[in-house]
Phi, psi and omega in degrees: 000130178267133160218160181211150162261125152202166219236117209301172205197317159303075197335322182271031173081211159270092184276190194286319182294304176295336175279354167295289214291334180295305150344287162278347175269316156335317201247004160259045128282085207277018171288154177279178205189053217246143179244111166272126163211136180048027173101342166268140169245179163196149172302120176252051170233018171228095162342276180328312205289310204301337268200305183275330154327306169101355169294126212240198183296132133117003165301158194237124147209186205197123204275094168266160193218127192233147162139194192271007155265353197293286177018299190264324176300307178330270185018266220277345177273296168313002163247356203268316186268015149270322182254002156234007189225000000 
């Protein structure tokens, strides 16, 4: 299992567009793929689960990746979210 931190950045927090796109980049991924804050976890290939965190600017979270893709998901999930959140 691959993990990462980061830190919202994005005045409005993870809203509905960007955890859309967040989404669509998790499931052409067969790694799981889960987003922590504050003790909550969520699937980060289900929009709802992502969305009910509730995480706004300046929030901390911290993204795990467990399967035979993690590598390339940290990757491509740790560039997605500096440049869109």
């Amino acid at each position: 299992m691959k993990e990462f931190t980061y830190v919202i950045t994005d005045k409005e927090g993870i809203h509905a567009r960007p955890a859309g796109e967040l989404v669509k980049l998790a499931k052409t991924f067969s790694s799981n793929v889960s987003v922590l804050k504050d003790g909550k976890k969520a699937d980060a290939k289900k929009v709802f689960g992502l969305m009910g965190l509730g995480a706004k600017q300046g929030m901390e979270i911290t993204v795990q990746v467990e399967g035979d893709d993690e590598d390339a998901a940290v990757a491509a999930l740790e560039t997605f979210l500096k440049e869109n959140l």
